[in-house]
C-alpha positions as CSV (number, residue, x, y, z in Angstrom):
1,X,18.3,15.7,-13.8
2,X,15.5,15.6,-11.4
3,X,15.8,14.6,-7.5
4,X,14.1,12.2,-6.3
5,X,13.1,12.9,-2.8
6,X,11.5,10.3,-0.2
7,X,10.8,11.6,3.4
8,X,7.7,11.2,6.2
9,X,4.5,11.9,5.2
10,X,2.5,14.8,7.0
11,X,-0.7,16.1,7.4
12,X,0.0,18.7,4.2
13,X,0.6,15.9,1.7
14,X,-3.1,14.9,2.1
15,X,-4.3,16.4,-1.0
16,X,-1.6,15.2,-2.9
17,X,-2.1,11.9,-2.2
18,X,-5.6,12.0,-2.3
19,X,-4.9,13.0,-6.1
20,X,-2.5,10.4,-6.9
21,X,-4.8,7.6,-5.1
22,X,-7.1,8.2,-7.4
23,X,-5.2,8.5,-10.3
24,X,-3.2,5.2,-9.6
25,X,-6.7,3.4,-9.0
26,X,-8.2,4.5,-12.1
27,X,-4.8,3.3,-14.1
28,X,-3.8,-0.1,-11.6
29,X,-8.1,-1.2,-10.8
30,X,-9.7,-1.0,-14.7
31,X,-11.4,-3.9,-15.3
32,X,-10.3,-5.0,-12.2
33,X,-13.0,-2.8,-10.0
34,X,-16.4,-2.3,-11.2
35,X,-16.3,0.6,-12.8
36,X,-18.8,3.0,-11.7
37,X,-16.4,2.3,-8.2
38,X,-13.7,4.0,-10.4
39,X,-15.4,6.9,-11.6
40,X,-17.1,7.9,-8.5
41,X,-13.5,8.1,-6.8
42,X,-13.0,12.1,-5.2
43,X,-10.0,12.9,-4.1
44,X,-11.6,16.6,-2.3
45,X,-14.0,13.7,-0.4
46,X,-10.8,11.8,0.6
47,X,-8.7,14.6,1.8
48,X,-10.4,15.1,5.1
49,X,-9.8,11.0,5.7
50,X,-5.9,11.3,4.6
51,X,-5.5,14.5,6.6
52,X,-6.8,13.1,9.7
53,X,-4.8,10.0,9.5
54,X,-1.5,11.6,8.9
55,X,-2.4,13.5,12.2
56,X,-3.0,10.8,14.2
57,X,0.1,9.9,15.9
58,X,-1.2,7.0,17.8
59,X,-1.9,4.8,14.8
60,X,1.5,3.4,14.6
61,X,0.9,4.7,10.8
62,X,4.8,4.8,9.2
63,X,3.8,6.8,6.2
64,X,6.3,8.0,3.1
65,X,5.8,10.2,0.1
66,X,8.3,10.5,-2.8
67,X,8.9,13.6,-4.8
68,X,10.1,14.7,-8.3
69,X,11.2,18.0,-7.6
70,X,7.6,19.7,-6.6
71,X,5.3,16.3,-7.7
72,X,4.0,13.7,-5.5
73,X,5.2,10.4,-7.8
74,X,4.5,8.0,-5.0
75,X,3.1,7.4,-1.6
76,X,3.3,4.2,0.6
77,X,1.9,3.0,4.1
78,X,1.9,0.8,6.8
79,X,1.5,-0.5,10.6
80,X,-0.2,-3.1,12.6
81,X,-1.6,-5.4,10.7
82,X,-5.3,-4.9,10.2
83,X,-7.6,-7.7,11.6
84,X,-11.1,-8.5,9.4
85,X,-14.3,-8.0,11.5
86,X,-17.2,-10.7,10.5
87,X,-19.7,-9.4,8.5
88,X,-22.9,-11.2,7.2
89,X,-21.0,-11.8,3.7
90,X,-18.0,-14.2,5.3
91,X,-18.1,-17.4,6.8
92,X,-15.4,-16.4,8.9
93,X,-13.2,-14.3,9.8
94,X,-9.6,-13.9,8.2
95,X,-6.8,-14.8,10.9
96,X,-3.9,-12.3,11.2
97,X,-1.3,-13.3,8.5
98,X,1.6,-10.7,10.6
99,X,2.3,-8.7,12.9
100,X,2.3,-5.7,10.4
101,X,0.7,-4.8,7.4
102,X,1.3,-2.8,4.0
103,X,-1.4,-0.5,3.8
104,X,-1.1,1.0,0.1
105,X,2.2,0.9,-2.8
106,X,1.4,3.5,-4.9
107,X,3.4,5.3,-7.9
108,X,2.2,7.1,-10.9
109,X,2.4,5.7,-13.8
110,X,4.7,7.2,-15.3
111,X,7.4,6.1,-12.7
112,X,6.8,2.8,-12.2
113,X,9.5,0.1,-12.7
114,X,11.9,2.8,-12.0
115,X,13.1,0.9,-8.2
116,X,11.1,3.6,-6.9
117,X,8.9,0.8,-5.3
118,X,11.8,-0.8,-3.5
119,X,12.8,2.5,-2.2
120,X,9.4,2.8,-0.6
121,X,9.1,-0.5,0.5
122,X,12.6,-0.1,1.8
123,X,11.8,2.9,4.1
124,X,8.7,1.0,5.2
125,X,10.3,-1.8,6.4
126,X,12.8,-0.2,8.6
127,X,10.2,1.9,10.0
128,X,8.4,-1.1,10.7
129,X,11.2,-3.3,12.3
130,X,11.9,0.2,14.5
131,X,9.0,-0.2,15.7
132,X,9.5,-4.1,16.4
133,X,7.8,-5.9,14.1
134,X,9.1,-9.7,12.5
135,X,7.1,-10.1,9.9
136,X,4.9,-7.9,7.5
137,X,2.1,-9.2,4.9
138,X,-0.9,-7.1,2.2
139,X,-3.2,-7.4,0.1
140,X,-3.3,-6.7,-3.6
141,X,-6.5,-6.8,-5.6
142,X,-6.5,-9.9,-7.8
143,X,-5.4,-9.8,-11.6
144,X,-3.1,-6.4,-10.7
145,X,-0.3,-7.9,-12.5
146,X,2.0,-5.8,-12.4
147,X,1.6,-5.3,-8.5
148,X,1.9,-9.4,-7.7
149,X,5.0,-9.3,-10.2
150,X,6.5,-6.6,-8.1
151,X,5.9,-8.3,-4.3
152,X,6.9,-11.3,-6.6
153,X,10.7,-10.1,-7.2
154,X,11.2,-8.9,-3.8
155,X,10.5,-12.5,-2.3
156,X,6.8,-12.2,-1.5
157,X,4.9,-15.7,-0.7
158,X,1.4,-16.2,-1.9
159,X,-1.0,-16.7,1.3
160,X,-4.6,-16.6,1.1
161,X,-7.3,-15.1,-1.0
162,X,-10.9,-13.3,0.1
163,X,-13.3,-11.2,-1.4
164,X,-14.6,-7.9,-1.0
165,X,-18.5,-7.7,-0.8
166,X,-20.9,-5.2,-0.8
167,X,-24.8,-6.0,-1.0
168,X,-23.9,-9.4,-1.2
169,X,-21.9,-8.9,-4.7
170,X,-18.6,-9.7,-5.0
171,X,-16.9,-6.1,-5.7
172,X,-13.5,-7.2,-6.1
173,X,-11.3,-10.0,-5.0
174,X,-7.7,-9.5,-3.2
175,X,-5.3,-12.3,-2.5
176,X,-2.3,-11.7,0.2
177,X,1.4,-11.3,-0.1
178,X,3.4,-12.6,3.1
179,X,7.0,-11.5,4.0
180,X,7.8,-14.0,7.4
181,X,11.5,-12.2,7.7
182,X,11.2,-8.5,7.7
183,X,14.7,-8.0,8.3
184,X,15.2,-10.2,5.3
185,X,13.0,-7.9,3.5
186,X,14.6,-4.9,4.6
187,X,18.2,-6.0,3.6
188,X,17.4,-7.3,0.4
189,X,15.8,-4.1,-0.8
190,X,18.8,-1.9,0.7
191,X,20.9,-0.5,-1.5
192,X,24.7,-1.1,-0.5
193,X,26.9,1.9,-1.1
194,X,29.9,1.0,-3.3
């Protein structure tokens, strides 16, 4: 039996994830992303970005990674949540859903549905109210079913919708996922010992 191991996420794991990023957008965003978007993805031109923000220890970044034995299987994010500057596509500006955010919920496909989701949602979340936060809330591209299903089961409420644009095409549209209780959160996806 292999162990699954789930700990902090340094500066070294940038390559890693940068792999698995792309891997899990190729397999989650299909038909979901245009797909030139998809096949353009590098995870050597990401590293730089994920090793520079694992370094950056004034972020508020609470980062995990989980292991099988040597392999990255999953990697999950989050901090302050992230407020949306104007731009010449929107109307208007999106107001802060929470105090915190979700950044990125990643696994590999092949361990998905495993409660290795919860685990990394679990560790977020504590980090999170650590750090004082009430409530958390993300985004999840629209028509990922299997994402919504997840943030579904562990008592996430539908909020708003936007779009993301780029030359005045819609690239992709996200709709959020709000968690008002993160205490609730947290002790719901705990695992009691027995």
């Amino acid at each position: 039996m292999t162990i699954i191991n789930l700990r902090v996420a340094n500066p070294d794991d940038a390559k890693a994830i940068s792999r698995l990023k792309v891997l899990c957008w190729r397999d989650s965003y299909k038909g979901l992303m245009p797909d030139p978007a998809l096949d353009n993805l590098d995870a050597k031109a990401e590293e730089p970005h994920w090793r520079e923000w694992l370094s950056d220890e004034k972020s508020g970044l609470c980062a995990y990674v989980l292991h099988e034995g040597q392999n990255l299987i999953g990697y999950a994010l989050a901090g302050p949540f992230r407020s949306l500057e104007k731009s010449d596509d929107e109307v208007e500006p999106m107001p802060d859903l929470a105090d915190s955010e979700i950044y990125a919920i990643y696994l590999h496909p092949n361990h998905q549905r495993q409660g290795h989701g919860k685990m990394l949602v679990s560790a977020l979340t504590k980090d999170l109210i650590d750090h004082g936060y009430k409530d958390v809330a993300l985004w999840v591209v629209g028509g990922n079913m299997k994402a919504e299903s997840f943030y579904e089961r562990i008592g996430g409420q539908e909020g708003p919708k936007r779009v993301e644009r780029r030359s005045n095409k819609i690239v992709f549209r996200e709709k959020a996922y709000i968690w008002p209780d993160l205490r609730a959160l947290h002790a719901k996806l705990t695992v009691k010992p027995v």
